[in-house]
Residue frames as qw, qx, qy, qz and C-alpha x, y, z in Angstrom:
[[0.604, -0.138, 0.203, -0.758, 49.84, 19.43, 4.36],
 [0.280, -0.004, 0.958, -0.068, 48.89, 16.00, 5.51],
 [0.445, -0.011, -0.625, -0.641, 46.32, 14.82, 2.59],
 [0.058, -0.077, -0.912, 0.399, 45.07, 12.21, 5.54],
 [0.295, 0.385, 0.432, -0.760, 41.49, 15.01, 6.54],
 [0.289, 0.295, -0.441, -0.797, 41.00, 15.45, 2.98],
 [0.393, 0.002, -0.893, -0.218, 40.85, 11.83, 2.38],
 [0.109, -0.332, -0.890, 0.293, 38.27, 11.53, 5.39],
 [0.485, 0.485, 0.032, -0.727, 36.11, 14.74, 4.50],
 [0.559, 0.277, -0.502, -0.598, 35.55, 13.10, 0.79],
 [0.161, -0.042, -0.986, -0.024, 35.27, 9.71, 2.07],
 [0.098, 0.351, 0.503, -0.784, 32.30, 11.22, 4.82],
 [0.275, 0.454, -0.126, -0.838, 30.87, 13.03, 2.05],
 [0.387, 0.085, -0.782, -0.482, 30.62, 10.25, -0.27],
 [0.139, -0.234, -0.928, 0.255, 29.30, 7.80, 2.52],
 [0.359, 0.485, 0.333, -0.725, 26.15, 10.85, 3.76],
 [0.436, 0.397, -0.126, -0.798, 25.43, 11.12, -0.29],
 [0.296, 0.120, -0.914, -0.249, 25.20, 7.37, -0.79],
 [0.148, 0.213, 0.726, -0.637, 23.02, 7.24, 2.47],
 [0.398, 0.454, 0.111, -0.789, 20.59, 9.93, 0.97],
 [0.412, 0.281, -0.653, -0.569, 20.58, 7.98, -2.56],
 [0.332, -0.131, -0.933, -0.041, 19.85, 4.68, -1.45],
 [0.223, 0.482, 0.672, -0.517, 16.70, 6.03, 1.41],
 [0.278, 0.424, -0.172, -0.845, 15.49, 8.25, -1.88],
 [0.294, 0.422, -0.780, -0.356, 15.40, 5.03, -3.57],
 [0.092, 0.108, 0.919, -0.369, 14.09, 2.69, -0.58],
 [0.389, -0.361, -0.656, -0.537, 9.95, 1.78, -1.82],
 [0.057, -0.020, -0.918, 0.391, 7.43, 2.26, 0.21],
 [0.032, 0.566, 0.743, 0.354, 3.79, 1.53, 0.62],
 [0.014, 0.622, 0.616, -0.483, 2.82, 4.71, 1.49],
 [0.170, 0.287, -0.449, -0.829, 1.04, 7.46, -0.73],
 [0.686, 0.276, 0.457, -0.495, -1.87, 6.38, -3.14],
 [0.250, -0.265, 0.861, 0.356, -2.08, 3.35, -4.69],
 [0.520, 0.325, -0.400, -0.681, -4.49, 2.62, -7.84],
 [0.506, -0.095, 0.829, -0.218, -6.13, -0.84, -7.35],
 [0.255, 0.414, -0.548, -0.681, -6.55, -2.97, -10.32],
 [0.826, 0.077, 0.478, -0.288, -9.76, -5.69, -11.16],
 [0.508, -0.217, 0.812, 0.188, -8.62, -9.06, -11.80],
 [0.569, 0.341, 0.744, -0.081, -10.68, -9.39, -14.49],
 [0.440, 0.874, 0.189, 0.085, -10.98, -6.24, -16.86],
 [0.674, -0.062, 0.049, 0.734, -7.40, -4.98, -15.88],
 [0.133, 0.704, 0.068, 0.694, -8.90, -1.44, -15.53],
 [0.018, -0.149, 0.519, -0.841, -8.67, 0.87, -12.14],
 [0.376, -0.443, -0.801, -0.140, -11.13, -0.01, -9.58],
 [0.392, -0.869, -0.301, -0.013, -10.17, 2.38, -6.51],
 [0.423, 0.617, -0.406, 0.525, -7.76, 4.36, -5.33],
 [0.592, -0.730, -0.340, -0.036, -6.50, 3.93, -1.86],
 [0.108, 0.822, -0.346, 0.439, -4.21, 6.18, 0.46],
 [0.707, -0.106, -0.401, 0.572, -1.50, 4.43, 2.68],
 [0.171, -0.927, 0.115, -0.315, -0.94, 6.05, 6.26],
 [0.448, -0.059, -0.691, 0.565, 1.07, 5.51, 9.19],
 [0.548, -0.686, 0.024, -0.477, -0.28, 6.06, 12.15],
 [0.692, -0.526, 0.477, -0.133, 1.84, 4.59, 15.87],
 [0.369, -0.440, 0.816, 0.067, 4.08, 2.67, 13.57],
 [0.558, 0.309, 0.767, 0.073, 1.14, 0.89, 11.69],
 [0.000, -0.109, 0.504, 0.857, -0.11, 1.23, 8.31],
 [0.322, 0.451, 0.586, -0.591, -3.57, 2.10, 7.72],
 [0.063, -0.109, 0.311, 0.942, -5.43, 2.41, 4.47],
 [0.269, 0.491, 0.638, -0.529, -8.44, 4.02, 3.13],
 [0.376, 0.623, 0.586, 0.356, -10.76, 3.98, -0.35],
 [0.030, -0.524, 0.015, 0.851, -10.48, 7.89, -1.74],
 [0.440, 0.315, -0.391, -0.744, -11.56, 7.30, -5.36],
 [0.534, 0.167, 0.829, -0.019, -13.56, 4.84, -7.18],
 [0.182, 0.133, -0.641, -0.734, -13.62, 4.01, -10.48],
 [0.663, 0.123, 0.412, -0.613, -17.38, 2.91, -10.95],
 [0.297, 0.053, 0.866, 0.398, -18.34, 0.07, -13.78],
 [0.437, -0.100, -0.259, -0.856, -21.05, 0.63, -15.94],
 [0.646, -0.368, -0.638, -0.201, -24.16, -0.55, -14.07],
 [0.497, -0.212, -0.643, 0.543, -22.69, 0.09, -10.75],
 [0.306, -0.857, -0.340, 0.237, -23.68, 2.47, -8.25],
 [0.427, 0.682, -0.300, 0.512, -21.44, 5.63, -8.44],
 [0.348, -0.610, 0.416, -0.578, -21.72, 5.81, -4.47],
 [0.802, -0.101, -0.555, -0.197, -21.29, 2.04, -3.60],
 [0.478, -0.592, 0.381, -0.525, -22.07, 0.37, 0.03],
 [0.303, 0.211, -0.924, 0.099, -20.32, -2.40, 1.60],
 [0.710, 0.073, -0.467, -0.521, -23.70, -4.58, 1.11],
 [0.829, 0.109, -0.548, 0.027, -21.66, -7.67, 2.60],
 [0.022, -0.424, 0.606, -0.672, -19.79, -6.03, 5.69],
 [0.472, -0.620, -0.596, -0.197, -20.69, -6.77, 9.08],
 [0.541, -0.317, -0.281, 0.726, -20.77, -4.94, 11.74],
 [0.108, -0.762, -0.086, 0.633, -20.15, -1.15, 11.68],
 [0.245, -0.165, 0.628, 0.720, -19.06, -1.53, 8.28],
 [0.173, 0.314, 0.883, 0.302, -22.22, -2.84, 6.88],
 [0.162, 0.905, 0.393, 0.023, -24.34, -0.54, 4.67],
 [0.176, -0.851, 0.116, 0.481, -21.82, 2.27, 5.06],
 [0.572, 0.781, -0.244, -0.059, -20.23, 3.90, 1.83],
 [0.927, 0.276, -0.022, 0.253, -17.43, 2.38, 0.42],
 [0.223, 0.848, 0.027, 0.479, -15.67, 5.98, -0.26],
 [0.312, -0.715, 0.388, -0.490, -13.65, 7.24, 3.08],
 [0.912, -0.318, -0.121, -0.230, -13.88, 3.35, 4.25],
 [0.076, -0.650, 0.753, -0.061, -10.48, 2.51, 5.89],
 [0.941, 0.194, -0.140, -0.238, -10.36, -1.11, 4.21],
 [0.715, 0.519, -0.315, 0.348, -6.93, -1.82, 5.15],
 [0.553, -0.772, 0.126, -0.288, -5.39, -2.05, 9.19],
 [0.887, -0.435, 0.150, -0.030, -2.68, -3.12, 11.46],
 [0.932, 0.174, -0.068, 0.311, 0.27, -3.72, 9.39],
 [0.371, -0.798, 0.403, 0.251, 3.64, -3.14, 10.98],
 [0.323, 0.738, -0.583, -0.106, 7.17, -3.07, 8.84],
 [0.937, -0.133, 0.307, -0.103, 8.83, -6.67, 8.58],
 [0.550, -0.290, 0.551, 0.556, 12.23, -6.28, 7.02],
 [0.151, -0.065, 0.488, 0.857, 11.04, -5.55, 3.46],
 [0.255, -0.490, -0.825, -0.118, 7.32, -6.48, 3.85],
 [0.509, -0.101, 0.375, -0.768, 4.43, -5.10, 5.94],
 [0.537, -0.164, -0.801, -0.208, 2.52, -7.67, 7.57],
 [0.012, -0.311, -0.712, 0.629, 0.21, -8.74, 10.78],
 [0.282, 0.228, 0.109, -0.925, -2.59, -6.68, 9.56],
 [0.363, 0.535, 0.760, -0.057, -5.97, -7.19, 8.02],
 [0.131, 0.254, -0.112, -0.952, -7.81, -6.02, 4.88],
 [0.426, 0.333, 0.389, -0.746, -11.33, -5.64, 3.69],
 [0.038, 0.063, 0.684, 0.726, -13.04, -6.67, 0.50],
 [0.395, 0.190, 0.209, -0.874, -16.00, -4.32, 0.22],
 [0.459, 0.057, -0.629, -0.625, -17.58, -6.85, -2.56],
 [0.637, -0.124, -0.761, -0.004, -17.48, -9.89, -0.46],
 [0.168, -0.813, 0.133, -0.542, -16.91, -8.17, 2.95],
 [0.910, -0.324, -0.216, 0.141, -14.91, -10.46, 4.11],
 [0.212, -0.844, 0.493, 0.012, -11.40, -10.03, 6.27],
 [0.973, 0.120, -0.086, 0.177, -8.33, -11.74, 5.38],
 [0.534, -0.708, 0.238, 0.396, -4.93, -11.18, 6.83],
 [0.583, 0.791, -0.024, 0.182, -2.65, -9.45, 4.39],
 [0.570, -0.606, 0.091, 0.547, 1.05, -8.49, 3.63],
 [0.400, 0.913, -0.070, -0.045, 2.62, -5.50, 1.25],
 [0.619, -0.331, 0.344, 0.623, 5.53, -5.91, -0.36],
 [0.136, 0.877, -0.204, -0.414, 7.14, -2.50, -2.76],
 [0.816, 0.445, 0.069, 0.362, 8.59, -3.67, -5.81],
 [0.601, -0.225, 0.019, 0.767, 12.24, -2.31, -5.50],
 [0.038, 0.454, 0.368, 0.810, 11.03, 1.07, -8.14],
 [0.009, 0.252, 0.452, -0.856, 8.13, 2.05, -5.75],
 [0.348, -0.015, -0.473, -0.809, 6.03, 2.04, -8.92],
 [0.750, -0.302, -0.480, -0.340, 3.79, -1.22, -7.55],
 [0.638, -0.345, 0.400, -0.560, 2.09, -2.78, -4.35],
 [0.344, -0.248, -0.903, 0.063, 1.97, -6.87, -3.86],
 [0.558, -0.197, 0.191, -0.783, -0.84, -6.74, -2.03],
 [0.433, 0.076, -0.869, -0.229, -1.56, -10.30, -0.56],
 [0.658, -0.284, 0.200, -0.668, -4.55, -11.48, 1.02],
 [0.497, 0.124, -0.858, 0.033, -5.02, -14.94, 2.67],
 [0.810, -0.451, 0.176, -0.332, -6.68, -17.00, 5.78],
 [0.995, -0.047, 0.022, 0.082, -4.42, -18.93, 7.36],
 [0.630, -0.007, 0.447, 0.635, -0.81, -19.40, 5.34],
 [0.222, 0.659, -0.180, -0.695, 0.16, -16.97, 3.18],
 [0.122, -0.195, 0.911, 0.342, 0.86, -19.65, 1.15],
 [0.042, 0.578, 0.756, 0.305, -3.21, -20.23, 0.21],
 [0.212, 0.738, 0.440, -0.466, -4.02, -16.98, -0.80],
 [0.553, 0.697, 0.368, 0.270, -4.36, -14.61, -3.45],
 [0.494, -0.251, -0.022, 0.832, -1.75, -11.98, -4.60],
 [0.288, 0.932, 0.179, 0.129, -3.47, -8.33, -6.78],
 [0.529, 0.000, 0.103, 0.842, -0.59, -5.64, -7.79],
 [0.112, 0.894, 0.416, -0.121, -1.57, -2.30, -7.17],
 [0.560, 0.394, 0.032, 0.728, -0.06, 0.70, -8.89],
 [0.140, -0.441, -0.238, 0.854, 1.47, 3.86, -7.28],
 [0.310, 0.870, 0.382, 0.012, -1.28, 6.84, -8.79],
 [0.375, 0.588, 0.037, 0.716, 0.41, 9.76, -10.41],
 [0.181, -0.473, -0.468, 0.724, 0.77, 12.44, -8.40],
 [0.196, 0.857, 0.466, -0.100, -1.82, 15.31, -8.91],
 [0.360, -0.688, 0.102, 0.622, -0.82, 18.37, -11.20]]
């Protein structure tokens, strides 16, 4: 029996279950990510990465309140349609299309300040954290935050 098929059925086989290992492996921002303040290094919000047409979209689901704060807090600073409206449900987070390892082109929110600042996500290789960089201009003058993937529920 020519050994020849064999040797291309197990090659095949290896190549499909290396495929599957390495996309199982492959980070990405979507799913919900646990945003962390610069300052106290505790959780601040949680937000949920979509796709939607290709882009990525995301939107506040939890908040962690501070003491003193509001438990229901309103983006105060927005303008626009934004302004006054709850934080909570607020899609803070728009536009960004895939860029070789990156997502970028897009814009995100800061409910404190309510300004916009063009932004790009980059997946630590694990999947465990978010870069999350915000900036006007250059990426080069802005400001990076690391958000963490949340547990899943359960």
């Amino acid at each position: 029996m020519n050994p020849l098929p064999r040797c291309a059925t197990a090659f095949f086989v290896l190549a499909a279950a290396l495929t599957a290992q390495a996309k199982a492996g492959e980070s990405t921002p979507l799913g919900i990510w646990t945003t962390i303040d610069d300052h106290t290094r505790k959780p601040r919000s949680e937000v949920e990465i979509g796709e939607r047409d290709g882009a990525l979209y995301g939107r506040v689901v939890h908040i962690y309140p501070q003491p003193g704060e509001p438990a229901d807090p309103r983006c105060e600073e927005c303008k626009g349609d934004r302004h006054n409206q709850p934080i909570l449900g607020m899609t803070i987070l728009w536009n960004l299309r895939r860029d070789g390892e990156d997502w970028n082109g897009g814009e995100i929110l800061d409910p404190e300040s309510g300004d916009t600042y063009r932004v790009t996500l980059h997946p630590t290789a694990d999947g465990k954290r978010l870069e999350v960089r915000g900036y006007i201009g250059f990426a080069l003058f802005g400001r990076t935050q690391v958000w963490e993937r949340a547990p899943p529920e359960g």
